[in-house]
C-alpha positions in Angstrom: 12.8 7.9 -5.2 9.9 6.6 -3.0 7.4 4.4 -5.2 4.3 5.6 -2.3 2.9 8.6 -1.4 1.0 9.2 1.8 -1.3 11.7 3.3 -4.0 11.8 5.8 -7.6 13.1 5.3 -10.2 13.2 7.5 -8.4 10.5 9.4 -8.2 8.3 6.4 -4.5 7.6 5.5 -4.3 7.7 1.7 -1.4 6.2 -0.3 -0.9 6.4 -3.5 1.2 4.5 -5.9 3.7 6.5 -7.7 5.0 3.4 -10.2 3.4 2.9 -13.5 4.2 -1.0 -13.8 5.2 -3.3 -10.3 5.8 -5.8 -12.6 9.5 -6.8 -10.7 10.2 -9.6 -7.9 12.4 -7.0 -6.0 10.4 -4.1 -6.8 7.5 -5.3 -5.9 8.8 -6.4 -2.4 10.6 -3.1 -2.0 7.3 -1.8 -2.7 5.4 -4.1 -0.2 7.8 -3.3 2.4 7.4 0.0 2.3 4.1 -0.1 2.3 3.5 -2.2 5.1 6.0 0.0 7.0 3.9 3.6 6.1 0.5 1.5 7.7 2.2 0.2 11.1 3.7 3.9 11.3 -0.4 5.7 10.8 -2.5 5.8 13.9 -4.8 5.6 11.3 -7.9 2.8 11.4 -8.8 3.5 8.1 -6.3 3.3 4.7 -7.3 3.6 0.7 -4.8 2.4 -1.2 -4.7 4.8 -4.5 -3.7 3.2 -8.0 -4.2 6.3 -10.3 -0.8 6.3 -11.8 -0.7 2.4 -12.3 -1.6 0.7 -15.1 -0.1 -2.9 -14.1 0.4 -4.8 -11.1 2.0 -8.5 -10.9 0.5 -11.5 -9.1 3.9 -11.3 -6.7 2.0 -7.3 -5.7 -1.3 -9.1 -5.4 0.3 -10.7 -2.9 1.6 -8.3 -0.8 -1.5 -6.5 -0.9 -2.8 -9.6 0.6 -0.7 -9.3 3.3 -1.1 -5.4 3.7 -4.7 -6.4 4.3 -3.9 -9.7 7.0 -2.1 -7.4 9.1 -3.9 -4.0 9.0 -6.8 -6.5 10.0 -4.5 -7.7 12.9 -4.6 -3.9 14.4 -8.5 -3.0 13.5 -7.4 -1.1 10.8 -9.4 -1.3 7.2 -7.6 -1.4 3.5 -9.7 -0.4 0.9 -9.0 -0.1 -3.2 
């Protein structure tokens, strides 16, 4: 099972968690992968990153949120929460 969802609106690429907890090492970066993967495959400039079925997220997620946000910036391309 995927743990993201995607869709485009108004040329805003939305993606929204699908895990209650990313509390794991490996989840998290299975999680982080595939969500740098569904930005850098969006012509999208603009993403919103959608956290209405998560309750928790580790510091290890922070993190690749961070870099989500370094290299969306890298492309012109804006993460917003």
């Amino acid at each position: 099972m995927s743990h993201l969802t995607s869709k485009v609106e108004n040329d805003i690429l939305i993606i929204t968690f699908n895990d209650a907890k990313l509390d794991d090492y490996w989840q998290t970066k299975e999680v982080g992968d595939e969500l740098l993967q569904t930005a850098a495959d969006s012509d999208c400039k603009r993403i919103l990153l959608d956290f209405q079925h998560t309750a928790f997220i580790s510091s290890s997620m922070v993190g690749q949120l961070f870099l989500l946000n370094r290299r969306c910036r890298a492309e012109n391309k804006s993460v917003k929460m």
